[in-house]
PLY file of the C-alpha trace (Angstrom):
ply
format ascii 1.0
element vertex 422
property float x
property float y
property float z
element edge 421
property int vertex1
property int vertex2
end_header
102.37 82.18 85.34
100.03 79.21 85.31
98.29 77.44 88.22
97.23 73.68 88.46
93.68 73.21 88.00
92.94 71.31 91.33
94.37 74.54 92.77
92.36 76.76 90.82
89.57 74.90 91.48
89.59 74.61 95.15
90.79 78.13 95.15
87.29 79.09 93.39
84.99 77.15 95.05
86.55 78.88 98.70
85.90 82.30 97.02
82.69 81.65 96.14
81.92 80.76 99.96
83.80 83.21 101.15
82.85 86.29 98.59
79.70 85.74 97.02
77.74 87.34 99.38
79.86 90.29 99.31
80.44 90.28 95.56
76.40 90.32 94.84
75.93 93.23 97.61
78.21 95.12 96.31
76.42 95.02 92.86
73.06 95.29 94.34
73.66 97.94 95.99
75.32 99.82 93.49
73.07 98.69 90.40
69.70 98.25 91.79
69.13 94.60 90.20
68.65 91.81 91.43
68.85 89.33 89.17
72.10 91.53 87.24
73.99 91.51 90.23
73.36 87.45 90.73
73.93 86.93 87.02
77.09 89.24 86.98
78.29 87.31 89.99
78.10 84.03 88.54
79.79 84.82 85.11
82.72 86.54 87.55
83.58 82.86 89.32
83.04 81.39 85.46
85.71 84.09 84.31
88.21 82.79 87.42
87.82 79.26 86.08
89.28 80.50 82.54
91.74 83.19 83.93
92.95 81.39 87.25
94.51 78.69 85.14
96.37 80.87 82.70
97.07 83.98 85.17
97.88 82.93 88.38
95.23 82.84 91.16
95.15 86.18 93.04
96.66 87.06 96.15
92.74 89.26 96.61
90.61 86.98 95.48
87.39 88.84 96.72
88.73 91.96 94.97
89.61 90.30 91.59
85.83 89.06 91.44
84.48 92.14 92.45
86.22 93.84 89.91
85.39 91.42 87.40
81.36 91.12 88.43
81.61 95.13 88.12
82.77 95.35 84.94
80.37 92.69 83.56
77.60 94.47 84.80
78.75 97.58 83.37
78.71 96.09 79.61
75.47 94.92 80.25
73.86 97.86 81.30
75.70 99.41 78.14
73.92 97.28 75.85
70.71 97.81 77.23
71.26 101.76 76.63
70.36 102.48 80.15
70.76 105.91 81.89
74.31 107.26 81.30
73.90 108.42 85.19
73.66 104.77 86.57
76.49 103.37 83.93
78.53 106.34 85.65
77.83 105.33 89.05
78.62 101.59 88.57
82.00 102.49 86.36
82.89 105.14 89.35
82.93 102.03 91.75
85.26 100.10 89.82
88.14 101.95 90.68
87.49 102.27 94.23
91.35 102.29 95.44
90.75 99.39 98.21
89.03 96.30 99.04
87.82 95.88 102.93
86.53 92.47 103.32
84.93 94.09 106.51
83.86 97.82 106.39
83.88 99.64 109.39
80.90 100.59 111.29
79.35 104.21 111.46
78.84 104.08 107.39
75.28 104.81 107.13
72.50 105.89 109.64
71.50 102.40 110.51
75.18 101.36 112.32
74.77 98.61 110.30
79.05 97.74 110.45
78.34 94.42 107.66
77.60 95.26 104.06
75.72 91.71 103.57
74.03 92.23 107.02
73.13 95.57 105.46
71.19 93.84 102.77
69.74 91.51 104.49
68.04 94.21 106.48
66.78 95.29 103.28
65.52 92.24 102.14
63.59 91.96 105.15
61.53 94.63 103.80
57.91 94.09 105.89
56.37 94.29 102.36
57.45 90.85 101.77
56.37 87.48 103.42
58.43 85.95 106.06
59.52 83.35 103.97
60.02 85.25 101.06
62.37 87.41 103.16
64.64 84.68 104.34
64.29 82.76 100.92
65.24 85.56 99.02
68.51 86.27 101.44
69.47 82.72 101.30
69.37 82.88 97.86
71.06 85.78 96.87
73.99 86.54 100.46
74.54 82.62 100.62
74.17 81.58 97.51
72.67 78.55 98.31
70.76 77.17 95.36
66.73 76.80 94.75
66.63 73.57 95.79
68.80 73.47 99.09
66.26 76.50 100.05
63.65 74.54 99.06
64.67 71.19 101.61
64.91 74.05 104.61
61.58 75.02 103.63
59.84 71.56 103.24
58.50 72.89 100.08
59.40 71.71 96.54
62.10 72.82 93.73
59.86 74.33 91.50
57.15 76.20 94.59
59.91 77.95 95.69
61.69 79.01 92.19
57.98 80.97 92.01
58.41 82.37 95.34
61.58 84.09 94.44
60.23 85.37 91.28
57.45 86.74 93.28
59.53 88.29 96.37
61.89 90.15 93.32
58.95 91.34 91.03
57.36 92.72 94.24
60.90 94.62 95.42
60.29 95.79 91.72
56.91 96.92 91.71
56.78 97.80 94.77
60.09 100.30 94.59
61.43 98.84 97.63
64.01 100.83 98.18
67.55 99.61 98.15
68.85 100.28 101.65
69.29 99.96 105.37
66.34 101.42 107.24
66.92 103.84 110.28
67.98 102.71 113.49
64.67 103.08 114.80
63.28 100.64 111.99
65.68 97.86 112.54
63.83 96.10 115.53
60.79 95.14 112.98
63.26 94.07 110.38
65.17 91.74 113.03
62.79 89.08 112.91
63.09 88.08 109.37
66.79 88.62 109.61
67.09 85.79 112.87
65.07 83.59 110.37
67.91 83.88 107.72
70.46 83.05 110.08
68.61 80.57 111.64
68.21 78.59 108.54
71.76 79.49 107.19
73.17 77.58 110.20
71.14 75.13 109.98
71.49 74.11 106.12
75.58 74.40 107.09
74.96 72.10 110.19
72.79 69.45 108.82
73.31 69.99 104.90
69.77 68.80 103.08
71.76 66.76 100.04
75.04 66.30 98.72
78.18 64.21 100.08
78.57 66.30 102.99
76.71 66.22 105.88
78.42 69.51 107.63
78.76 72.57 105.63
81.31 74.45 107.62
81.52 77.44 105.45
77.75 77.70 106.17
78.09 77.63 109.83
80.67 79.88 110.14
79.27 82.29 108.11
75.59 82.20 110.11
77.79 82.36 113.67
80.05 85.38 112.17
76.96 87.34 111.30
74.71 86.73 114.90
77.80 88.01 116.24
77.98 91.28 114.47
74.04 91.64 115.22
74.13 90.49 118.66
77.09 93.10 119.32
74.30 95.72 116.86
71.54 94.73 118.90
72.70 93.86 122.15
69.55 94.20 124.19
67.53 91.89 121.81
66.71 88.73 123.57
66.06 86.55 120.19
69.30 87.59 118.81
71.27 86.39 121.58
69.54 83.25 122.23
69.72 82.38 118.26
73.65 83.37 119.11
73.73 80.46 122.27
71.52 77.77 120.20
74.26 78.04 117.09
77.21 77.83 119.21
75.53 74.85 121.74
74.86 73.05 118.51
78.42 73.89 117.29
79.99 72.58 119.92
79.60 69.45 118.94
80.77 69.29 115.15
84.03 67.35 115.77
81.99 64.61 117.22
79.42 64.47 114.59
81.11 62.31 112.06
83.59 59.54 112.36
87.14 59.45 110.45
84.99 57.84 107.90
82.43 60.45 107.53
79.73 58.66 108.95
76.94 60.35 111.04
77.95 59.15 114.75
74.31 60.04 117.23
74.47 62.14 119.78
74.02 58.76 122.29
77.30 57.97 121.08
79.38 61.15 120.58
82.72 61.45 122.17
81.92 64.28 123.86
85.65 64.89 124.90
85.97 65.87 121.61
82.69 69.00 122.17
84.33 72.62 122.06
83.77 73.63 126.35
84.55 77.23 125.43
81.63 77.07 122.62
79.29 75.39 125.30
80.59 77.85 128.30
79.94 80.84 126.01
76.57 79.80 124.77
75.13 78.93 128.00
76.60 82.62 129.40
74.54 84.18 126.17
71.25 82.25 126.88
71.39 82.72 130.77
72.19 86.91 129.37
69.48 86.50 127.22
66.98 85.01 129.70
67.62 87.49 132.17
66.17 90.40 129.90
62.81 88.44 130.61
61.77 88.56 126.56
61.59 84.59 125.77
61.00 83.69 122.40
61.80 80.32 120.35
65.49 80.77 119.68
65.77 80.85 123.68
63.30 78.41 124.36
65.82 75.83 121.85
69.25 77.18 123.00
67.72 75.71 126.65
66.92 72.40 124.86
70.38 72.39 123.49
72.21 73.25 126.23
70.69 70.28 128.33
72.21 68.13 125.92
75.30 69.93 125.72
75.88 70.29 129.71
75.33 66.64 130.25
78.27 64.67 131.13
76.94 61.43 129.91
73.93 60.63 127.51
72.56 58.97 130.77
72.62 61.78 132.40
70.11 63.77 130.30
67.41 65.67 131.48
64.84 64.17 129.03
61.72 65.28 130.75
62.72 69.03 130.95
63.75 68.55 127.09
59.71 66.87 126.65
58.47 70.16 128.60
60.73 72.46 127.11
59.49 71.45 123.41
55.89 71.63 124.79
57.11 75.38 125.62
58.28 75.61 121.90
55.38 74.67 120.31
53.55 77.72 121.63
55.74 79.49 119.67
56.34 77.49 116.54
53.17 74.82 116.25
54.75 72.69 113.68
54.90 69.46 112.82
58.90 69.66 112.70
58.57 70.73 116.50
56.08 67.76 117.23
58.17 65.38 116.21
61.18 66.40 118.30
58.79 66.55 121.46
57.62 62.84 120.13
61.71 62.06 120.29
61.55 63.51 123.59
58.79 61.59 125.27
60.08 58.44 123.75
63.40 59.29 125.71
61.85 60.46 128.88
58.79 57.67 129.25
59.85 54.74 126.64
59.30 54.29 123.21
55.59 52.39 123.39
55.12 56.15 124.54
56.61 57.99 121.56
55.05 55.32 119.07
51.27 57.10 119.06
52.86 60.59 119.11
54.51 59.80 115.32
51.37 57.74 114.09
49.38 60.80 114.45
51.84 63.17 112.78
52.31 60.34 109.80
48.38 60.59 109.44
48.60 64.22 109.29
50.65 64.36 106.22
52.24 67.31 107.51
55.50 65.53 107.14
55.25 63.56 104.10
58.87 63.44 102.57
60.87 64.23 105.50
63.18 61.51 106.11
63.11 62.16 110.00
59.85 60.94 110.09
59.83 57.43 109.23
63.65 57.33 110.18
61.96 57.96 114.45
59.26 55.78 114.08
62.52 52.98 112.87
64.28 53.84 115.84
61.05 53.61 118.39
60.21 50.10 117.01
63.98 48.91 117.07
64.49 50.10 120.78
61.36 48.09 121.12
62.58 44.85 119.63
59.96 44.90 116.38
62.91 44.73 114.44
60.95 43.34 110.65
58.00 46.85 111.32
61.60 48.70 112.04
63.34 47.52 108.90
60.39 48.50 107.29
60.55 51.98 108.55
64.31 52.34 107.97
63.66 51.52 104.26
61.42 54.48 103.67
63.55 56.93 105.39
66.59 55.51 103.08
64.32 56.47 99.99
63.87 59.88 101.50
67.20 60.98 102.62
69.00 63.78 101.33
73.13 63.19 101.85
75.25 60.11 101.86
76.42 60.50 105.41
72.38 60.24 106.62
71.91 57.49 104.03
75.01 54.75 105.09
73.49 55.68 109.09
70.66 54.36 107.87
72.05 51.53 105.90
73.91 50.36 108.95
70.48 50.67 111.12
68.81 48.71 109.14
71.58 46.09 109.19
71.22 45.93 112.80
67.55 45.11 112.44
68.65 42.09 109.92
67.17 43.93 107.09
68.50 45.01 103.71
67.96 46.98 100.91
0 1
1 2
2 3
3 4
4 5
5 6
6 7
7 8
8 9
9 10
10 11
11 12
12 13
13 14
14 15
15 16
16 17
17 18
18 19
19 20
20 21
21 22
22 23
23 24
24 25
25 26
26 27
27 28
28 29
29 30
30 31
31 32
32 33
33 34
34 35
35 36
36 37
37 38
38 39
39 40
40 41
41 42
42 43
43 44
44 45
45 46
46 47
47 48
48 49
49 50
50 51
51 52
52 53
53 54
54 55
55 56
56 57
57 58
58 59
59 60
60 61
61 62
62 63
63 64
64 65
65 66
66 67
67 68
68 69
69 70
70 71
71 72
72 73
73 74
74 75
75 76
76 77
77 78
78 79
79 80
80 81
81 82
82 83
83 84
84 85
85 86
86 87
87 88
88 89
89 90
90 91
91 92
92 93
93 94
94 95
95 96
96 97
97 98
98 99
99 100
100 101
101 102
102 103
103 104
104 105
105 106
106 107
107 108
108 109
109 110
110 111
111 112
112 113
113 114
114 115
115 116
116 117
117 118
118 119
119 120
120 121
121 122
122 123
123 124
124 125
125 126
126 127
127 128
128 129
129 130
130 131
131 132
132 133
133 134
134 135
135 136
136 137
137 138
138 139
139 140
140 141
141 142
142 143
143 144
144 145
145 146
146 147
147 148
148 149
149 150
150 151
151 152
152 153
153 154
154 155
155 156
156 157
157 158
158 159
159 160
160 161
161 162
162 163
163 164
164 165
165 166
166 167
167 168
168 169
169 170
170 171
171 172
172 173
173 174
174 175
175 176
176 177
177 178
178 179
179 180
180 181
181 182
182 183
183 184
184 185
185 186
186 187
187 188
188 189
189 190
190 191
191 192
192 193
193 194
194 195
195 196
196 197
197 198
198 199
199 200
200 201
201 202
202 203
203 204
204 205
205 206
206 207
207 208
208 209
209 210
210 211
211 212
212 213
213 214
214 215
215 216
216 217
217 218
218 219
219 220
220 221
221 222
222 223
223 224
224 225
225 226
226 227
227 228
228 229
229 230
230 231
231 232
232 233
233 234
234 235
235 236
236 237
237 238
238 239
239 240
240 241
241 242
242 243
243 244
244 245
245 246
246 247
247 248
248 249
249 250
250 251
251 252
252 253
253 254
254 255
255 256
256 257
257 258
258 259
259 260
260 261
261 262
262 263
263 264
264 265
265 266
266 267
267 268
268 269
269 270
270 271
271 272
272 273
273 274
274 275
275 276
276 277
277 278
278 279
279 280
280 281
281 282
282 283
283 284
284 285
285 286
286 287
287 288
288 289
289 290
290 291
291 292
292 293
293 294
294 295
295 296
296 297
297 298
298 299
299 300
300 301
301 302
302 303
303 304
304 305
305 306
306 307
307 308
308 309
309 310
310 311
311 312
312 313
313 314
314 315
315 316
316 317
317 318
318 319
319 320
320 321
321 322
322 323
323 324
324 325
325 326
326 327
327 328
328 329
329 330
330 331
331 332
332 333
333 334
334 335
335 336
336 337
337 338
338 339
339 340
340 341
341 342
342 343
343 344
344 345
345 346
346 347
347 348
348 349
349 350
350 351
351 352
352 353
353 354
354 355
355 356
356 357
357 358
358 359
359 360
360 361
361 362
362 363
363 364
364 365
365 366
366 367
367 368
368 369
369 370
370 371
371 372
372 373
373 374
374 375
375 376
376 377
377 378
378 379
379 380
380 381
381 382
382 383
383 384
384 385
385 386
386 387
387 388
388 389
389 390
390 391
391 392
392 393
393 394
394 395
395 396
396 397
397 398
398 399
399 400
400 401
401 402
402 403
403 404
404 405
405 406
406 407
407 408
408 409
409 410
410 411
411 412
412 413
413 414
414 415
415 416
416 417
417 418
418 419
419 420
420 421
């Protein structure tokens, strides 16, 4: 039996969204390594390219890779001679009679009911920095690569390829243990573990480079996950707000892009096309969350989000409560990222001449050199303005800077409106 390679193809590329998480857990957790169980991983999806083609893709895809990542890492660890009691344990595994994509809850002391939510509780170790934490999880549940964690971060490709080293030689080192804490240790872990989600939605929403602006698989995978915590955790504020601001924010995707693929803003959204039941259900999970009288900066942005989402027209939003609502924000996250949406903000709510100052001080900062968003509001300000050549100008750097195709043609045709060109 032989399969065409477009199939085979597309066939890998959805298992390696759908099961790389799960394939590297299940390796970490029953080897211990790190970097075997990402290594082991990667030469399974190679293998699929070469077998697919020839055998037939699999009706369990998930369970074919596992398989195949398992016994990989078992002739590894054979010729490094390691302990015949941990090449037993890894070989017992690979006859484990069934695959559950989703193991039930009640299998360890934590209640934990997600194997890759189980890790990244352990990643979260408090050992390691914040960042490290959700850099680390990115990395090695998403399998997003060095650089699209870099982008999230702001940071460069190589600062952040040290950062990992660092975060696994210290779980080394260290002898971080390879497991899910105790219930009663969970709450300190659940901060780094909202930052992995966080960003996981966020690098699926707004993708930092490539061809596609959305990343579905991304998305889906950050809102499937706050779901099973929310339902772990259900008296954690944070959790459920984080819940609300992904779903507000997913509400929109149809709207997003045109048939095209081009970026449409949010000014000029259909919104006929916004999911209501997303936008019903988010705003019931921020008002739940509110009412247990915890705010932090996941609730503070669901609000922002859901003004936007509950307006009927663009005309009809509550700009001012957005301006005070990032002012709230920034007492919780002072950074320049959050500046610059309050600059956004005031420039809706008062006029652009007072947005303008706002941006000039944050471009004098340097805080933001490199992010496209930057130069790409000051454009805008100065175009709704009518100082179309100083907007051009603006809309040219932010081209330079920009990260996928669908942000670069929005650009392009921005700057066409001003009468400039590239």
């Amino acid at each position: 039996m032989t399969s065409d390679t477009g199939a085979v193809k597309a066939a890998v590329d959805a298992a390696f969204r759908d099961e790389w998480g799960r394939v590297v857990a299940t390796l970490i957790r029953t080897t211990g390594d790190w970097d075997l169980a990402e290594e082991c991983a990667q030469d399974a999806f190679t293998l699929a390219l070469r077998r697919w083609p020839r055998d037939g893709i699999p009706g369990r895809p998930g369970a074919w890779l596992t398989t195949a990542a398992r016994n990989r890492a078992i002739d590894v660890l054979r010729r490094k001679a390691v302990g015949a009691a941990k090449l037993r344990e890894v070989a017992a595994t690979s006859s484990e009679p069934s695959y559950q994509p989703d193991p039930p809850a009640g299998g360890d002391e934590s209640g934990v009911p997600d194997d890759r939510l189980r890790l990244m509780f352990t990643c979260c170790h408090p050992a390691l920095s914040l960042e490290a934490r959700v850099a680390l999880t990115l990395r090695t549940l998403a399998g997003l690569t060095t650089a699209e964690i870099a982008r999230a971060f702001l940071s460069s490709e190589p600062t952040m390829a040290k950062r990992l080293v660092r975060a696994k030689q210290k779980i080394q080192n260290a002898g971080i243990p390879y497991r899910v804490p105790p219930a009663h240790l969970l709450p300190e872990r659940t901060p780094g573990v909202l930052g992995v989600l966080y960003l996981l939605f966020n690098e699926g929403y707004s993708a930092t480079a490539g061809a596609d602006l959305v990343r579905q698989n991304l998305c889906a995978e950050a809102i499937r996950l706050a779901r099973v915590l929310v339902t772990l955790m259900p008296d954690e504020a944070e959790a459920g707000g984080l819940l609300a601001l992904m779903l507000l924010h997913h509400a929109r995707r149809a709207a997003r892009l045109d048939a095209h693929g081009d970026l449409v803003t949010l000014e000029d959204q259909d919104r006929g096309q916004w999911d209501a039941a997303e936008i019903t259900e988010g705003v019931g999970l921020l008002n739940g969350a509110l009412r247990l009288g915890r705010p932090g900066p996941y609730q503070v942005q669901a609000a922002i989000a859901a003004c936007h989402a509950t307006a009927p027209a663009p005309q009809d939003t509550d700009w001012a409560q957005i301006a005070g609502l990032y002012e709230q924000l920034a007492r919780f996250l002072p950074t320049a990222v959050v500046e610059l949406n309050h600059a956004v903000a005031v420039g809706m709510a008062r006029g652009p001449e007072a947005g303008l100052p706002l941006v000039a001080a944050l471009a004098a900062s340097g805080q933001l050199a490199g992010y496209h968003l930057l130069p790409a509001t000051r454009a805008d300000l100065l175009r709704r303005l009518g100082r179309l050549p100083e907007a051009a100008d603006a809309y040219r750097e932010a081209l330079e800077l920009a990260g996928t195709d669908a942000e670069r043609r929005f650009l392009r045709r921005r700057l066409a409106e001003t009468g400039g060109s590239t």
